[in-house]
Every structure is written in C-alpha cells, then in structure tokens.
mmJSON file of the N, C-alpha and C atoms, coordinates in Angstrom:
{"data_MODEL":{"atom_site":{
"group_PDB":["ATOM","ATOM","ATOM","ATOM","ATOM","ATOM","ATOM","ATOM","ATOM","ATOM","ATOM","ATOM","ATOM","ATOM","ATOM","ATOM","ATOM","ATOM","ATOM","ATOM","ATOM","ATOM","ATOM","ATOM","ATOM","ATOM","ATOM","ATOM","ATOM","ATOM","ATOM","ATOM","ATOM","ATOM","ATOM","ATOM","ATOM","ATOM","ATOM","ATOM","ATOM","ATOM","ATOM","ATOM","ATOM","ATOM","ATOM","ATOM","ATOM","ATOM","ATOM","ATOM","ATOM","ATOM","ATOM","ATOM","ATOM","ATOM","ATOM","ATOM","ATOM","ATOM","ATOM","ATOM","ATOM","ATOM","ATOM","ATOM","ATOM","ATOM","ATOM","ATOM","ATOM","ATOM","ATOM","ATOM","ATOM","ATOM","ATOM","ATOM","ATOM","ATOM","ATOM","ATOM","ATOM","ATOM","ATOM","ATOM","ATOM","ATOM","ATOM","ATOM","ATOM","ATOM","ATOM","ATOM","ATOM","ATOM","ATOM","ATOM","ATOM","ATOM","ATOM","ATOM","ATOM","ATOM","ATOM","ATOM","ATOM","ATOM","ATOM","ATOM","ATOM","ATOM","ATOM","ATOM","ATOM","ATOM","ATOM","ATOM","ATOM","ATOM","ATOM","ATOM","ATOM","ATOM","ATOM","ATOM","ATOM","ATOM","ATOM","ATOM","ATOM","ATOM","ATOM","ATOM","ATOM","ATOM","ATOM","ATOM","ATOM","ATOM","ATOM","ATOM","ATOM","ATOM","ATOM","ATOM","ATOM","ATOM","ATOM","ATOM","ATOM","ATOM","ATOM","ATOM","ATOM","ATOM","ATOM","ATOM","ATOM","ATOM","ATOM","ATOM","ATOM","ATOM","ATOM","ATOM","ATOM","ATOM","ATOM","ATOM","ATOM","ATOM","ATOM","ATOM","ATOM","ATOM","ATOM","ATOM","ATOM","ATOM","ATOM","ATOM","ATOM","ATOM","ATOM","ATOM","ATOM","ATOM","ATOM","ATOM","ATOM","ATOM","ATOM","ATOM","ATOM","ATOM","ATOM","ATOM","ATOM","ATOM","ATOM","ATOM","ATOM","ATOM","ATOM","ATOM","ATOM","ATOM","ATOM","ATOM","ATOM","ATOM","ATOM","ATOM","ATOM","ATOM","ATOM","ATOM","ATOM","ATOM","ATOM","ATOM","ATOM","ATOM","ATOM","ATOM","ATOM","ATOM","ATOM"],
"id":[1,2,3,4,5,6,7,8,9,10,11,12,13,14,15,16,17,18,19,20,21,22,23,24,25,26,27,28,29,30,31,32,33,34,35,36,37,38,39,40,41,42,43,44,45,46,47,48,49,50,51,52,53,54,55,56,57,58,59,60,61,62,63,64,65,66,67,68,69,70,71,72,73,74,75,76,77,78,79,80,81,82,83,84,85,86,87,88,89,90,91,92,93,94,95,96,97,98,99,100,101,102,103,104,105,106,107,108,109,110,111,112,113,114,115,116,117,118,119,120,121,122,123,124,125,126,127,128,129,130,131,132,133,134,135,136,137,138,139,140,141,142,143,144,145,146,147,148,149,150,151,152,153,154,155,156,157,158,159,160,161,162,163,164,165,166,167,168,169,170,171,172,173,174,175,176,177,178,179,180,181,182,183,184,185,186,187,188,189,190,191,192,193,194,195,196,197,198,199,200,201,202,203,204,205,206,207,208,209,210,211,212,213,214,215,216,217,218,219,220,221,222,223,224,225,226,227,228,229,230,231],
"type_symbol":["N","C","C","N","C","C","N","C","C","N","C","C","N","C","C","N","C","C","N","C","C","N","C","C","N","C","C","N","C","C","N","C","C","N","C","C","N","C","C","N","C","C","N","C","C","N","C","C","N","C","C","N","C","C","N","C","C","N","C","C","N","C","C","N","C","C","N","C","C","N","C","C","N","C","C","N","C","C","N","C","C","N","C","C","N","C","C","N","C","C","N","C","C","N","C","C","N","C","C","N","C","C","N","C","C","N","C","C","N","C","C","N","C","C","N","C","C","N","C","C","N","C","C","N","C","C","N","C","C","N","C","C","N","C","C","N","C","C","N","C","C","N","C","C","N","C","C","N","C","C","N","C","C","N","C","C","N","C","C","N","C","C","N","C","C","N","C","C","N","C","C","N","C","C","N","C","C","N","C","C","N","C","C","N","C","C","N","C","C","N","C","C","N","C","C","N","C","C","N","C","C","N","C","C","N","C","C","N","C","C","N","C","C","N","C","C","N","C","C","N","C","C","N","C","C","N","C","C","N","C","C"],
"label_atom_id":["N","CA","C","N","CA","C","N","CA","C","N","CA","C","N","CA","C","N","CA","C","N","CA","C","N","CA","C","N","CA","C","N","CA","C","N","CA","C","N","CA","C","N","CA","C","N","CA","C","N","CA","C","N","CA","C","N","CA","C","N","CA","C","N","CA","C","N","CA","C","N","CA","C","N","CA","C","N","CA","C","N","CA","C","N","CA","C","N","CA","C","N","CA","C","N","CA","C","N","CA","C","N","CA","C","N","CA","C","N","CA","C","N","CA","C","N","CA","C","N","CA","C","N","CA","C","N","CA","C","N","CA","C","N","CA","C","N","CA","C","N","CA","C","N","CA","C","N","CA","C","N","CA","C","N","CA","C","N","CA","C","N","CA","C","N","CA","C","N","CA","C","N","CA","C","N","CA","C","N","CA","C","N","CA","C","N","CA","C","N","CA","C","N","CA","C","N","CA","C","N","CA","C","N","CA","C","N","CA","C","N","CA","C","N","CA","C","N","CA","C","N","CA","C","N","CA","C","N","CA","C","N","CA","C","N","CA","C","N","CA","C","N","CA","C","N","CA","C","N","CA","C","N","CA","C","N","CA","C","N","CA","C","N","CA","C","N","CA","C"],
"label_alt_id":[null,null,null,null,null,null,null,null,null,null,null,null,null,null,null,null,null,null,null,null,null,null,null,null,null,null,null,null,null,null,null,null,null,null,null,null,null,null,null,null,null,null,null,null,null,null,null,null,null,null,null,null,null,null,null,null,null,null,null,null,null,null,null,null,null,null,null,null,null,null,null,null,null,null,null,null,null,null,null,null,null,null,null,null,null,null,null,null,null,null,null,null,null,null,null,null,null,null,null,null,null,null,null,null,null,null,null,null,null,null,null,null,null,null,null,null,null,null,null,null,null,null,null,null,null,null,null,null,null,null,null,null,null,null,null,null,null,null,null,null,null,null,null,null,null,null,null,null,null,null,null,null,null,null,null,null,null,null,null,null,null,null,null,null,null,null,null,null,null,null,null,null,null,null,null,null,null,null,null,null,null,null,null,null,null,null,null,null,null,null,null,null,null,null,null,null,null,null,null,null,null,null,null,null,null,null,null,null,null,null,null,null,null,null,null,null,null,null,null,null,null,null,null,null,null,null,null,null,null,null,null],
"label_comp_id":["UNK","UNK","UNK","UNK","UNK","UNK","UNK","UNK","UNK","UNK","UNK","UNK","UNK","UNK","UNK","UNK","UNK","UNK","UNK","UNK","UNK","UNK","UNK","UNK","UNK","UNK","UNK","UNK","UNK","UNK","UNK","UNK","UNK","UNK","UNK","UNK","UNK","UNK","UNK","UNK","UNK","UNK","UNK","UNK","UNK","UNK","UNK","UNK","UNK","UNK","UNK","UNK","UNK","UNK","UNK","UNK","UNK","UNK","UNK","UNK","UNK","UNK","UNK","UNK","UNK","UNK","UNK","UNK","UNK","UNK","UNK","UNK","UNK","UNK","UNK","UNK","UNK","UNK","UNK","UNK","UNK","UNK","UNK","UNK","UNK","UNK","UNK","UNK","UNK","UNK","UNK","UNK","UNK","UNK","UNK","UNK","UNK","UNK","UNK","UNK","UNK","UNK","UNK","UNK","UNK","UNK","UNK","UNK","UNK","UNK","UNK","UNK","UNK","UNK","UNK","UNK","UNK","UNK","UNK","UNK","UNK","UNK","UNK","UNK","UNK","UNK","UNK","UNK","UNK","UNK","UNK","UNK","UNK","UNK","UNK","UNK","UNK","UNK","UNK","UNK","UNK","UNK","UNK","UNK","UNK","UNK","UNK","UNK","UNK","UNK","UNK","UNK","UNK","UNK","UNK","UNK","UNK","UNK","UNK","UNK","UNK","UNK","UNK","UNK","UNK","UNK","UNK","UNK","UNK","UNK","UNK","UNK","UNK","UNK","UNK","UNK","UNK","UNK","UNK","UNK","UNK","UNK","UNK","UNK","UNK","UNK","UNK","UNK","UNK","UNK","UNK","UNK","UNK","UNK","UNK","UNK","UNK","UNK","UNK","UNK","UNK","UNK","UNK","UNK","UNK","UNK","UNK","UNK","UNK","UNK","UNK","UNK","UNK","UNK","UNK","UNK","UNK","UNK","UNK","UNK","UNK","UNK","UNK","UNK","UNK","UNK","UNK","UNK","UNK","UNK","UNK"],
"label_asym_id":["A","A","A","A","A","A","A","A","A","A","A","A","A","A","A","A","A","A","A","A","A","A","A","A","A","A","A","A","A","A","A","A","A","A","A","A","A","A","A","A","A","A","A","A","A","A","A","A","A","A","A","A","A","A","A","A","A","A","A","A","A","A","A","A","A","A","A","A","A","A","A","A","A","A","A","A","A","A","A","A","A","A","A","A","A","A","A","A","A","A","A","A","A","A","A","A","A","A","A","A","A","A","A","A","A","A","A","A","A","A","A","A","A","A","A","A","A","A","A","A","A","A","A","A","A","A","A","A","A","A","A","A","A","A","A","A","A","A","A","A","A","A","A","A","A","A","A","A","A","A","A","A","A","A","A","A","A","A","A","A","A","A","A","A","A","A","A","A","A","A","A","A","A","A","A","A","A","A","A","A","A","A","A","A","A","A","A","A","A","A","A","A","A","A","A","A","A","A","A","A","A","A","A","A","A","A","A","A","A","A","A","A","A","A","A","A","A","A","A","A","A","A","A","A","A","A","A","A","A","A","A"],
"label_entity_id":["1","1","1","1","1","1","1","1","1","1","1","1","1","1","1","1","1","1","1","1","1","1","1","1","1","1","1","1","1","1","1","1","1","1","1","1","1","1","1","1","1","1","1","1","1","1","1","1","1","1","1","1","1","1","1","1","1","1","1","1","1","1","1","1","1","1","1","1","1","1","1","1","1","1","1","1","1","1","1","1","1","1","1","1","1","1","1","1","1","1","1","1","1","1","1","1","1","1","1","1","1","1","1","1","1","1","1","1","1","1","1","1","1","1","1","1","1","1","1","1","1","1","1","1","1","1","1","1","1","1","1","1","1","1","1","1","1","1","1","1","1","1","1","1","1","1","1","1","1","1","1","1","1","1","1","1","1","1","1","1","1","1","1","1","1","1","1","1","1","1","1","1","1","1","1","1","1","1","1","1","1","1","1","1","1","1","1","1","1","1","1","1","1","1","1","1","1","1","1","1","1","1","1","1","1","1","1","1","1","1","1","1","1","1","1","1","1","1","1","1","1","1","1","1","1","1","1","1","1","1","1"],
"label_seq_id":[1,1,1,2,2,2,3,3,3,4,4,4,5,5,5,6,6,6,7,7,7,8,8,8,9,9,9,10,10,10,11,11,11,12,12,12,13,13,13,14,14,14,15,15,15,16,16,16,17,17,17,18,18,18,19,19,19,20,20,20,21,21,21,22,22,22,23,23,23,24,24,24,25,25,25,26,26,26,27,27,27,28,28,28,29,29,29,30,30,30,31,31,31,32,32,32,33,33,33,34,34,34,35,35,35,36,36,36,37,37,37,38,38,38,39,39,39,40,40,40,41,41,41,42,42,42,43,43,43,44,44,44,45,45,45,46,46,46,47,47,47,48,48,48,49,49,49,50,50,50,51,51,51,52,52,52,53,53,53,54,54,54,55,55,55,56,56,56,57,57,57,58,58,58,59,59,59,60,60,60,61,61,61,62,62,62,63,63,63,64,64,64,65,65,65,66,66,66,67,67,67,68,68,68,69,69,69,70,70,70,71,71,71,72,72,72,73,73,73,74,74,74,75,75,75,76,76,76,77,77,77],
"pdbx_PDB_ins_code":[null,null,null,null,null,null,null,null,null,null,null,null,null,null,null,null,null,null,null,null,null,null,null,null,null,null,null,null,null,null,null,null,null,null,null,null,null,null,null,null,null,null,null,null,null,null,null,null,null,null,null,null,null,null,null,null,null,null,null,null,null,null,null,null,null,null,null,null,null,null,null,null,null,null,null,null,null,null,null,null,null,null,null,null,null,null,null,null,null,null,null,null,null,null,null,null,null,null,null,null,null,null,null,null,null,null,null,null,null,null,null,null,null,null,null,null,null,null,null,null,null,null,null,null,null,null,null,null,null,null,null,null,null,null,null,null,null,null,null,null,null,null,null,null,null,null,null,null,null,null,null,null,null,null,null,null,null,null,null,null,null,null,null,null,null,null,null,null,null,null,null,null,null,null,null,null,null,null,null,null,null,null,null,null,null,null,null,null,null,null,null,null,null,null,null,null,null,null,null,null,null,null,null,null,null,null,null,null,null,null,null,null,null,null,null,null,null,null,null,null,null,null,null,null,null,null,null,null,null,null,null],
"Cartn_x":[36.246,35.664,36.722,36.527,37.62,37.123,38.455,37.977,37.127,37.61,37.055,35.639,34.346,33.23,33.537,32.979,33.261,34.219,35.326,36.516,36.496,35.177,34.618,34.826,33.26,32.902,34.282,35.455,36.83,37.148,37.521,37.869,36.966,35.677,34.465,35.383,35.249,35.289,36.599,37.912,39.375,39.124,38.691,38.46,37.982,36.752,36.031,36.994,36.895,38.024,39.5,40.108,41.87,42.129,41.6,42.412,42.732,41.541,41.567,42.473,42.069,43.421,44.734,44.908,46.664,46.924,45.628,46.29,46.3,45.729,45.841,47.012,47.893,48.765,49.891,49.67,51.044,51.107,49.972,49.643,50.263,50.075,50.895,51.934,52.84,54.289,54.641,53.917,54.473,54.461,53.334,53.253,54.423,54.359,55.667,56.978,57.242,58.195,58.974,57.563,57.781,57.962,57.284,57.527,58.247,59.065,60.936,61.476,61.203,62.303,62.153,60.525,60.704,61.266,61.199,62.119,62.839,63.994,65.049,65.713,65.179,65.329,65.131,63.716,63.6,64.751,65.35,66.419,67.809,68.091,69.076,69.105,68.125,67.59,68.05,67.351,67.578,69.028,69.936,71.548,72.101,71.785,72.093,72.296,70.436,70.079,70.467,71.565,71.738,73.496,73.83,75.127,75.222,74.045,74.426,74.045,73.192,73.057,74.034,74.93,76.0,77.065,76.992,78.35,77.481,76.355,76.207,76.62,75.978,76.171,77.505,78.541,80.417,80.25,79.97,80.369,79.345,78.49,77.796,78.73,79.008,79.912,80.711,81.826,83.143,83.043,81.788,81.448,81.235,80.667,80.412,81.848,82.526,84.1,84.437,84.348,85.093,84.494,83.273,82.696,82.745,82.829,83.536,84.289,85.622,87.124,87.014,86.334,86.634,85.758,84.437,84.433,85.331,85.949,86.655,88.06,88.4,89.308,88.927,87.696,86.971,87.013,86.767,86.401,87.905,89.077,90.394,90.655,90.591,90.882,90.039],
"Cartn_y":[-25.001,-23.681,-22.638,-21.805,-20.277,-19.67,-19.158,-18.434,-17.41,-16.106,-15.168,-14.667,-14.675,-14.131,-13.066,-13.52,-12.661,-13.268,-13.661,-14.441,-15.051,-15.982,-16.324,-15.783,-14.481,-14.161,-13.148,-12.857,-12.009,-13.333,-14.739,-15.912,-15.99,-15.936,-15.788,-14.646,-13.193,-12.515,-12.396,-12.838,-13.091,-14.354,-15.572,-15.953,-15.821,-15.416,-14.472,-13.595,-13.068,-11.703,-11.761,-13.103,-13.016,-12.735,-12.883,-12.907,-11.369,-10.56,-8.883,-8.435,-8.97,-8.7,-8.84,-10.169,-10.326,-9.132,-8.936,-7.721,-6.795,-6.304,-4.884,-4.911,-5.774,-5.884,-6.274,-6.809,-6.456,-4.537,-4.171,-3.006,-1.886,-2.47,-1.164,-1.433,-2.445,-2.427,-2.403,-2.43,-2.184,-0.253,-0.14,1.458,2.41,1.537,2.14,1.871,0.99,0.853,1.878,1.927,3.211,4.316,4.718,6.153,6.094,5.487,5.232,5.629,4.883,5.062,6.532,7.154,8.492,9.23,9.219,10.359,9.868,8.893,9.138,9.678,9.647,10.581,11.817,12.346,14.118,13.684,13.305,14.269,14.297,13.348,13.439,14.904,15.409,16.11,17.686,17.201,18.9,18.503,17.389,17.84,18.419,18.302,18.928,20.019,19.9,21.812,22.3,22.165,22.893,23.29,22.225,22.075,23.605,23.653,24.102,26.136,25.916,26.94,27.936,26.788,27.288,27.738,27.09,27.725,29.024,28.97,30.198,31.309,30.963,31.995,32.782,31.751,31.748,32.794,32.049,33.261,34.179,35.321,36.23,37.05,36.211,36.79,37.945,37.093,37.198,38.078,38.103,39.178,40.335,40.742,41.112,42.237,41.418,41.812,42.953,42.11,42.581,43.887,43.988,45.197,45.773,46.011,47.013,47.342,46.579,46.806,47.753,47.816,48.361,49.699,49.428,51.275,51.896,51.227,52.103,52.644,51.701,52.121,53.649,53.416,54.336,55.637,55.625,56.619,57.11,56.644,56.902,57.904,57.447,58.392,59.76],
"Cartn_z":[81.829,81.702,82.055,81.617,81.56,83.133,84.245,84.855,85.632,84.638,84.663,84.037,84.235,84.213,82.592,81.674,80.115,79.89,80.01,79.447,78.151,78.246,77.371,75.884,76.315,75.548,74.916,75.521,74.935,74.125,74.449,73.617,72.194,72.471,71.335,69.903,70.696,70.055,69.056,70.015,69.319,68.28,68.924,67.931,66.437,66.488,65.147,64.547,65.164,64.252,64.008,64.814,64.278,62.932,62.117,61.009,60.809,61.153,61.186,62.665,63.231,64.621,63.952,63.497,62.673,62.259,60.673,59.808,60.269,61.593,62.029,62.891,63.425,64.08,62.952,62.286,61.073,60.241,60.045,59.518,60.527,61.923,63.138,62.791,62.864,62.703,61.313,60.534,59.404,59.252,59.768,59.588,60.67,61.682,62.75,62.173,61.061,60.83,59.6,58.766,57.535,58.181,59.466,59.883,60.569,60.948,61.778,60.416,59.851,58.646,58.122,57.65,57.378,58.299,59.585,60.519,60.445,60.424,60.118,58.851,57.887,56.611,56.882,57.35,57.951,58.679,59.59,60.781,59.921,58.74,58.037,57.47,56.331,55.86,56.703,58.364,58.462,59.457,59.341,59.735,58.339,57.387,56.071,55.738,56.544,55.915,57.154,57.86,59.252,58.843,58.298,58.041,56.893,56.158,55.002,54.978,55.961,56.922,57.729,58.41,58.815,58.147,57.051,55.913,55.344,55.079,54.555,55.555,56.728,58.0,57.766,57.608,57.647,56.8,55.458,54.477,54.225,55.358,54.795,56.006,57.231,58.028,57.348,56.861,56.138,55.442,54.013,53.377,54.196,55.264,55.759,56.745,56.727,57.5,56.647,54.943,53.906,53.396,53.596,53.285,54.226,55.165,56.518,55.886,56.16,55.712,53.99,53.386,52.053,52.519,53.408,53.492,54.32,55.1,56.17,54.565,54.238,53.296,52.247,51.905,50.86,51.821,53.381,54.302,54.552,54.312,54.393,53.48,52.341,51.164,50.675],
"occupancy":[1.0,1.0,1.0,1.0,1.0,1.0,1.0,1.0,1.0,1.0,1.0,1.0,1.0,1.0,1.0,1.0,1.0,1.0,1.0,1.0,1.0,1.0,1.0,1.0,1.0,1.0,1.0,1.0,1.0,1.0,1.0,1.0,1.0,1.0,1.0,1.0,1.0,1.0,1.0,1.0,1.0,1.0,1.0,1.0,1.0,1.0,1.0,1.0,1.0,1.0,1.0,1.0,1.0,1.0,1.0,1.0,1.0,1.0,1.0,1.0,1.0,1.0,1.0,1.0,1.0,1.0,1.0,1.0,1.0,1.0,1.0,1.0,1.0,1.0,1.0,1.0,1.0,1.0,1.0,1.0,1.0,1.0,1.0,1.0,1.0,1.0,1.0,1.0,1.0,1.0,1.0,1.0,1.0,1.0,1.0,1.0,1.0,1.0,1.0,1.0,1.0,1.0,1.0,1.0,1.0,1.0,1.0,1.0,1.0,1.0,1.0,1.0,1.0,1.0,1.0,1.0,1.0,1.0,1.0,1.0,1.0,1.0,1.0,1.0,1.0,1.0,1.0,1.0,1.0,1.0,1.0,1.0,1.0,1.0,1.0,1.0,1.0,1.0,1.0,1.0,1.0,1.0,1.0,1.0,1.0,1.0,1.0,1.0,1.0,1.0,1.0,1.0,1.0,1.0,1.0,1.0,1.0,1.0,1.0,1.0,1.0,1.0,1.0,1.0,1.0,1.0,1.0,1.0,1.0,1.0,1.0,1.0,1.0,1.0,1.0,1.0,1.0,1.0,1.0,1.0,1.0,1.0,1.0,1.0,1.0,1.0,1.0,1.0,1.0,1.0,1.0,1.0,1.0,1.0,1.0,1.0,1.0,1.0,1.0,1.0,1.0,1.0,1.0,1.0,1.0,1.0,1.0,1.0,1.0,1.0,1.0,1.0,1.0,1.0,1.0,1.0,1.0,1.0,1.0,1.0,1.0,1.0,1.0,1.0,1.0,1.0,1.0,1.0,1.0,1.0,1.0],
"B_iso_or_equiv":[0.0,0.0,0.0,0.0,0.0,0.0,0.0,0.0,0.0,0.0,0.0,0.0,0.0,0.0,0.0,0.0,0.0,0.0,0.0,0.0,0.0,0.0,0.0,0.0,0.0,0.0,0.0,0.0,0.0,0.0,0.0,0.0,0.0,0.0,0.0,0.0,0.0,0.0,0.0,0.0,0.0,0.0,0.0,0.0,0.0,0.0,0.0,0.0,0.0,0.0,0.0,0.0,0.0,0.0,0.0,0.0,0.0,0.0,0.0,0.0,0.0,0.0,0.0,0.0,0.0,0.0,0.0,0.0,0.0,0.0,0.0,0.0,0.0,0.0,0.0,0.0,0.0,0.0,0.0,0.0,0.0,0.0,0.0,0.0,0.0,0.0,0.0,0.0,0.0,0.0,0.0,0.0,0.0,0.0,0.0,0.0,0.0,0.0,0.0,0.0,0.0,0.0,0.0,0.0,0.0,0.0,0.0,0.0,0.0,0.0,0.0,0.0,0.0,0.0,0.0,0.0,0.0,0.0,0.0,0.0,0.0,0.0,0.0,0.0,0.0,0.0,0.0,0.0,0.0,0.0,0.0,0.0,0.0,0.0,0.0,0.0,0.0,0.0,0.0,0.0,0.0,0.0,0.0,0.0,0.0,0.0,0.0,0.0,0.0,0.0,0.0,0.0,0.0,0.0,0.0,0.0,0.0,0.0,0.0,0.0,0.0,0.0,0.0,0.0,0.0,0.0,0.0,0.0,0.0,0.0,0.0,0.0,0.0,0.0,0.0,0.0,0.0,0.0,0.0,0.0,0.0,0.0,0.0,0.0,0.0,0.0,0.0,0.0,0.0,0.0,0.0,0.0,0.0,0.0,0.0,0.0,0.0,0.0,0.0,0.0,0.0,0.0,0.0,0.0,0.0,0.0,0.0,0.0,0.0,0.0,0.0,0.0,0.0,0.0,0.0,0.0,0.0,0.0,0.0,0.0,0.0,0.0,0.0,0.0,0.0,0.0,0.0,0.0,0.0,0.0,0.0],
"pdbx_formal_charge":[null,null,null,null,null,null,null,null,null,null,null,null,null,null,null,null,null,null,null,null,null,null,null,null,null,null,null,null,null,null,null,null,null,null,null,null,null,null,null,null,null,null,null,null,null,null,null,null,null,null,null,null,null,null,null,null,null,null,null,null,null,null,null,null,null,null,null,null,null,null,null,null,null,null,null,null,null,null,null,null,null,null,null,null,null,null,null,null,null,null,null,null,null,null,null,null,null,null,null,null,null,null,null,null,null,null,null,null,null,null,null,null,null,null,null,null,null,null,null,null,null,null,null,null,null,null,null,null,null,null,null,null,null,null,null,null,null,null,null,null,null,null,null,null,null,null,null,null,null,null,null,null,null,null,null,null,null,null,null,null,null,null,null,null,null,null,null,null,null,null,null,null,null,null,null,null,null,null,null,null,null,null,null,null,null,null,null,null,null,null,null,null,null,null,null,null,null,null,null,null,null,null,null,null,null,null,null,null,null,null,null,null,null,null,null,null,null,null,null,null,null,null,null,null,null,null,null,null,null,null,null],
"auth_seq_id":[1,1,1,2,2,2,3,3,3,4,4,4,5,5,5,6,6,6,7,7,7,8,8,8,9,9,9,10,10,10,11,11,11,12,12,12,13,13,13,14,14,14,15,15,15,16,16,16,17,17,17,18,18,18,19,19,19,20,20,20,21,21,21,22,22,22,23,23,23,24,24,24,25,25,25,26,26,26,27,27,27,28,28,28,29,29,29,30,30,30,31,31,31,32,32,32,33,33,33,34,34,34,35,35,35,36,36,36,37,37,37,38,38,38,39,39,39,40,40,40,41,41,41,42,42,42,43,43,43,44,44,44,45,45,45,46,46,46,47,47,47,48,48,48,49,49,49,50,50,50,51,51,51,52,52,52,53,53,53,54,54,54,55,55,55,56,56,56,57,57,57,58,58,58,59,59,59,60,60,60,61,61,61,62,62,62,63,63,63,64,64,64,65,65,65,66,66,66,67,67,67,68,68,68,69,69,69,70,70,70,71,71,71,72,72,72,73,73,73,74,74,74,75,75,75,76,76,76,77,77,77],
"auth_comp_id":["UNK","UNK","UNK","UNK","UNK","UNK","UNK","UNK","UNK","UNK","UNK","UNK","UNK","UNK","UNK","UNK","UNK","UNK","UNK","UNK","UNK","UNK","UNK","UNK","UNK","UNK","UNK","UNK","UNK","UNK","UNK","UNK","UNK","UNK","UNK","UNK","UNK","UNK","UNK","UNK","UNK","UNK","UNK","UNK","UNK","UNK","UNK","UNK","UNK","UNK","UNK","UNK","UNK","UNK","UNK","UNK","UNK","UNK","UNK","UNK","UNK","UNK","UNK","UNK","UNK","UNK","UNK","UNK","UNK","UNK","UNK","UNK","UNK","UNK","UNK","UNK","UNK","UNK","UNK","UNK","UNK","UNK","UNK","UNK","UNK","UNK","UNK","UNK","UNK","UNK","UNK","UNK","UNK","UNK","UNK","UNK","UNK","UNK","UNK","UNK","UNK","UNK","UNK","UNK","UNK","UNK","UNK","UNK","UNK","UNK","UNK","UNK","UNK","UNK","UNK","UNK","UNK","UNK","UNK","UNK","UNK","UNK","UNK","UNK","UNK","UNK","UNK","UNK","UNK","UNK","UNK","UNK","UNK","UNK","UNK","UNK","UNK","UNK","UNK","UNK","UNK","UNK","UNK","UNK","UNK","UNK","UNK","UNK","UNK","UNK","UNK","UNK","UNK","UNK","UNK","UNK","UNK","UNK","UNK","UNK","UNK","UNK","UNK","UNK","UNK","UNK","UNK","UNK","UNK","UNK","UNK","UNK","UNK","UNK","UNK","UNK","UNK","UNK","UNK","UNK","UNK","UNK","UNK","UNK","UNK","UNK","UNK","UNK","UNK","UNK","UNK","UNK","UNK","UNK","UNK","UNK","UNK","UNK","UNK","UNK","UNK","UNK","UNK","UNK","UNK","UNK","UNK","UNK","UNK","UNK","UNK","UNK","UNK","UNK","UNK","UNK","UNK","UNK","UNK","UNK","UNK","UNK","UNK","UNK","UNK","UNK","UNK","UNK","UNK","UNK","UNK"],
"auth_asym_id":["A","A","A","A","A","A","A","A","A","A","A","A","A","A","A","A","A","A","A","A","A","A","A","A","A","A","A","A","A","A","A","A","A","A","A","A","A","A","A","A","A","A","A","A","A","A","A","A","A","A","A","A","A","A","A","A","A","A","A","A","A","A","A","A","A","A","A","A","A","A","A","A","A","A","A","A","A","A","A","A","A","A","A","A","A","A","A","A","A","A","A","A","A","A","A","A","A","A","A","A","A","A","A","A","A","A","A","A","A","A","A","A","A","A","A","A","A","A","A","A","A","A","A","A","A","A","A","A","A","A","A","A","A","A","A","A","A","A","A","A","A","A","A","A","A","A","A","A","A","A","A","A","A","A","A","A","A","A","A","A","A","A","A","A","A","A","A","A","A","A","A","A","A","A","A","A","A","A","A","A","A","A","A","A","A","A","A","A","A","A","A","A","A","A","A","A","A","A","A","A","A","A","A","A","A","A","A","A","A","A","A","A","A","A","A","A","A","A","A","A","A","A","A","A","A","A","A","A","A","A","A"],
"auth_atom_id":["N","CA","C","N","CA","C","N","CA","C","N","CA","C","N","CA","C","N","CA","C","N","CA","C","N","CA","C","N","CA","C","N","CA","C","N","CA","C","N","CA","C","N","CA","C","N","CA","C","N","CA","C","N","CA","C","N","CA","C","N","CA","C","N","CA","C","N","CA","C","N","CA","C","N","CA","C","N","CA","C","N","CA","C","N","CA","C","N","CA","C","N","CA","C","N","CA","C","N","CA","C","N","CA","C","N","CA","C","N","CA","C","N","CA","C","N","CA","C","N","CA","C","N","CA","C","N","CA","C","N","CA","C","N","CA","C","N","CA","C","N","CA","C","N","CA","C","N","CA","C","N","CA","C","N","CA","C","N","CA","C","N","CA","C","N","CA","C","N","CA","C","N","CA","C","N","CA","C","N","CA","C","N","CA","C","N","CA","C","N","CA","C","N","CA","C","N","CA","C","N","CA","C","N","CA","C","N","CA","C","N","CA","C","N","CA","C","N","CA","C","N","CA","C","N","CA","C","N","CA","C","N","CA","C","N","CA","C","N","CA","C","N","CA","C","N","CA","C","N","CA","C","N","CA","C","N","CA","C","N","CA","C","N","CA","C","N","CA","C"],
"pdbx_PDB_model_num":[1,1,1,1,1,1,1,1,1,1,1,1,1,1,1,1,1,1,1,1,1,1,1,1,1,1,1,1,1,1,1,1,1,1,1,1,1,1,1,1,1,1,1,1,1,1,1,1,1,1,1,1,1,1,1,1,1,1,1,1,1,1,1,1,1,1,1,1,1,1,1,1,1,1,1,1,1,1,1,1,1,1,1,1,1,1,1,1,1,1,1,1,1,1,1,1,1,1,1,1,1,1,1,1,1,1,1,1,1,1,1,1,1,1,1,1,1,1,1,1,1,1,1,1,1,1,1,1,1,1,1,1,1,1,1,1,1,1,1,1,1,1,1,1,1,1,1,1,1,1,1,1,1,1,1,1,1,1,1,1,1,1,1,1,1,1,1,1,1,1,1,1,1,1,1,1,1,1,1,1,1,1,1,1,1,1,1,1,1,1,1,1,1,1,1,1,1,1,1,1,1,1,1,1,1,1,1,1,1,1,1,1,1,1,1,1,1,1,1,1,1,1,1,1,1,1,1,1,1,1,1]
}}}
C-alpha cells in the first residue's frame, strides 16, 4: 500500500490521464521552445532596427552641421 493518505487516489488519477499529461507536457516544451526561438528573432530584429536608427541619427546630425554651415555662409554675404 502507498504511504500517504490520497496518494492513491493522485496514482488513480496519473494513471487515467497520462497519455494527456505526456501531450500537455510535450506541448509546454514544445511551445517554450517556439517562443525562445521567436524572441530571439524579435531581439535580433530590434539590434537592427537600433543599428539602423543610429546611422540615421549620424546622418541627420551631419545634415544638420551642413545646413548651419551654409546659412552662416549665406548670413556672410
């Protein structure tokens, strides 16, 4: 006989239902495993769009220099 008082009836119940215990325990790791994999695609995604961000930044800077520099020139003459 099993120990614990209900023990049992937890043995009863695993029994009956393993086959749905399995698939719901393959279905978590299968589902934890697709959504590892999608965040790691999103975090690829936004080093990209961060990367690509920053170059724009550079060059609105720059533009930015350059159009100074051409009114101060225009304000010269």
């Amino acid at each position: 006989m099993l120990g614990m008082p209900g023990e049992e009836q937890v043995w009863n119940v695993l029994a009956q239902n393993g086959p749905f215990a399995l698939l719901f325990i393959w279905l978590l790791f299968k589902v934890t495993k697709e959504s590892k994999e999608r965040e790691d695609r999103l975090m690829s995604h936004v080093e990209r769009t961060t990367d690509t961000l920053q170059q724009i930044e550079q060059s609105v800077s720059g533009m930015q220099e350059e159009i100074k520099d051409i009114r101060e020139q225009i304000e010269e003459k």
